[in-house]
N, C-alpha and C positions, 0 to 999 in steps of 0.2 A: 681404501687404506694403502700407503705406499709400500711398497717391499722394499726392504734396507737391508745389506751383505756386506761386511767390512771382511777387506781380504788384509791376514795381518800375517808380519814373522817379524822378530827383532833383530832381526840379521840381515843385512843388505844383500841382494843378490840372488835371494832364495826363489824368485820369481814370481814376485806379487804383481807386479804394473803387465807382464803377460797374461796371468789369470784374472786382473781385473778389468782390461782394456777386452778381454775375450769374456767375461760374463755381459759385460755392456754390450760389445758386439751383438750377443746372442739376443738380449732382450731388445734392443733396436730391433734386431731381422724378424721381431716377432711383433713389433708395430708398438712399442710401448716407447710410454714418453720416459727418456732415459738420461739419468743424472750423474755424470761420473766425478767422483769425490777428489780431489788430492790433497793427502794429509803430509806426502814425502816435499822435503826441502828441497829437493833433484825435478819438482814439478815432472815426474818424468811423463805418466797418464797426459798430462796436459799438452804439453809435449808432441805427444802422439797425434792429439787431437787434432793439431794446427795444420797435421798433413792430412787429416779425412778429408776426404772429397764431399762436396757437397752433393753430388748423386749417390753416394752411401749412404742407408737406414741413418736417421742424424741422430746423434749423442752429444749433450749439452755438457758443457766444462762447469767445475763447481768448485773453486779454491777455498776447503776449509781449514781451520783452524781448528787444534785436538783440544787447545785448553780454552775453547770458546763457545757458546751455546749456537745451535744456528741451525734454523728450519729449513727445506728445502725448496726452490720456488712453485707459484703455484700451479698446479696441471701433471707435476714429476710423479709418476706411477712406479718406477725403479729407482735406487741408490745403490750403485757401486761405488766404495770408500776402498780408496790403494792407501792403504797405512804407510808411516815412514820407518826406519830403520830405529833400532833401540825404543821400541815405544814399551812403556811399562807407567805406574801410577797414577796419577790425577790424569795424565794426557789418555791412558789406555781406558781410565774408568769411562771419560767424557766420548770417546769415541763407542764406546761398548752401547753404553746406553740412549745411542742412537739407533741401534741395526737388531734384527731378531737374528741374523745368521752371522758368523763368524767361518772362515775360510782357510787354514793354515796351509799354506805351500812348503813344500819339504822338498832340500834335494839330496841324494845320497850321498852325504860325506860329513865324517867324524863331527864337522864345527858346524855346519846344520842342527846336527842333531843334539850336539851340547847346549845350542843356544834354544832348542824347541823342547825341551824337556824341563827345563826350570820357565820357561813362558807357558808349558800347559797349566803348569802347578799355577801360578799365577791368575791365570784364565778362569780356572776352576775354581779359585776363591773367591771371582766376584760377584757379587751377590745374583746379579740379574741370570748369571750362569747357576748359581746352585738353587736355583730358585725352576729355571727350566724355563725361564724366560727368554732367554739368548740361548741356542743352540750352537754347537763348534765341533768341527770336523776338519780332516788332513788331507790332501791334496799331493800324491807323489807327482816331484816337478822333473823332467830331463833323466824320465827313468829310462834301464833297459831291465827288464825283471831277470834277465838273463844272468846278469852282474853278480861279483861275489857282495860289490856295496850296495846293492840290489833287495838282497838276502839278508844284510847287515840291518839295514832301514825297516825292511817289515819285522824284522825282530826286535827292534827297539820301539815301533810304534804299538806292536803288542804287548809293550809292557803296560800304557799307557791307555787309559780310560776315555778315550780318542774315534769314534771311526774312521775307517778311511775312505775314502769315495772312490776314487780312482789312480790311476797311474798312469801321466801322461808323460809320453815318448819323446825323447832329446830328435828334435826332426826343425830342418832350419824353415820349414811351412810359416813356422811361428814369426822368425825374423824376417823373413821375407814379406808377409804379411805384415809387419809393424812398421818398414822402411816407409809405405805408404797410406798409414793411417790407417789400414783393415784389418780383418780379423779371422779365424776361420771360419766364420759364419759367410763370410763375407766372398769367400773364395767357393770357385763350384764344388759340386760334392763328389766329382767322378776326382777329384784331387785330394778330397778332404777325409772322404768316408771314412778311413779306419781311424783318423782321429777323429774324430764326432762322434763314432761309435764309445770313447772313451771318453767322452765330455757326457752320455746317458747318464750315469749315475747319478752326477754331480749336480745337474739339472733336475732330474727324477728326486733329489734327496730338496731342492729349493726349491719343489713343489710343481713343477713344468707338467705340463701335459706330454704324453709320450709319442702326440702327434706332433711334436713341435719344429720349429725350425732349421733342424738338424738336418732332419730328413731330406727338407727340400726347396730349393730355391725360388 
């Protein structure tokens, strides 16, 4: 059976093509044959792809289409889907009813949080969601939990019928890792550990084994 994660927000810049180019990451460094979706106009995932190196765990390019049926090739044991910006109706339904995990990226600021609050209500309505067929959960993006908009964010995602997985740290690891097609899996762990350690949850909640390649290179 393939596992399939559409990482979505309707709002550009919330940090999807990070968190999705880094779920792939992971499941490549874990030996799986690995599918990465792009749903964004900005091709940005693909993008990324063009500078992996070919001695990096390899991850295959997959340009979908949101308002178009489309199976994956054959042998793909992972799907990661980088949603595009503004996605809501027939494009969110088509894309939904492809993945059992949903992924929402948040980052702490006012028009984040306006735009992810009427997209959960949404979420929630459709059927494969109320049904508990597709599962969805929050992702803090470029946190410092320190912050007063820190404090702002977890109290508006507890309004919200939402888990949250984790909260990962505004740390340029990520950019730096992206300049050259990697990912933090990708990078040693004597660099990476205390964000890896915040990538457990989010792994542990997609079903990972908690020996996994986080730990170790």
């Amino acid at each position: 059976m393939v596992q399939s994660v559409l990482v979505a927000n309707p709002k550009g810049g919330s940090g999807k093509s990070t968190l999705a180019t880094n779920l792939a990451g992971y499941f490549a460094c874990s030996g799986r044959n690995v599918m990465l979706g792009d749903v964004d106009r900005q091709q940005s995932s693909l993008r990324w792809l063009q500078e992996r190196s070919p001695a990096l765990p390899a991850i295959q390019g997959w340009e979908v289409s949101a308002g178009t049926p489309a199976k994956p090739p054959k042998g793909t044991e992972v799907i990661v889907l980088d949603s595009g910006a503004g996605l809501h109706g027939k494009k969110m339904a088509s894309l939904i009813a492809r993945v059992e995990r949903i992924i929402i990226p948040i980052q702490p600021s006012p028009f984040d949080m306006w735009a992810s609050g009427e997209f959960f209500e949404q979420l929630l309505a459709e059927k494969a969601v109320r049904k508990s067929k597709v599962f969805m959960a929050v992702v803090g993006m470029r946190v410092d939990p320190r912050t007063r908009s820190a404090k702002e964010l977890e109290r508006f995602l507890a309004e919200h019928d939402v888990p949250v997985l984790s909260w990962l740290r505004d740390t340029q690891l990520y950019v730096q890792a992206a300049a050259t097609g990697m990912t933090l899996f990708d990078l040693p762990p004597s660099r990476t550990q205390k964000d890896r350690d915040a990538w457990k949850p989010i792994l542990q909640w997609l079903g990972e084994p908690q020996d996994g390649c986080w730990f170790d290179k």
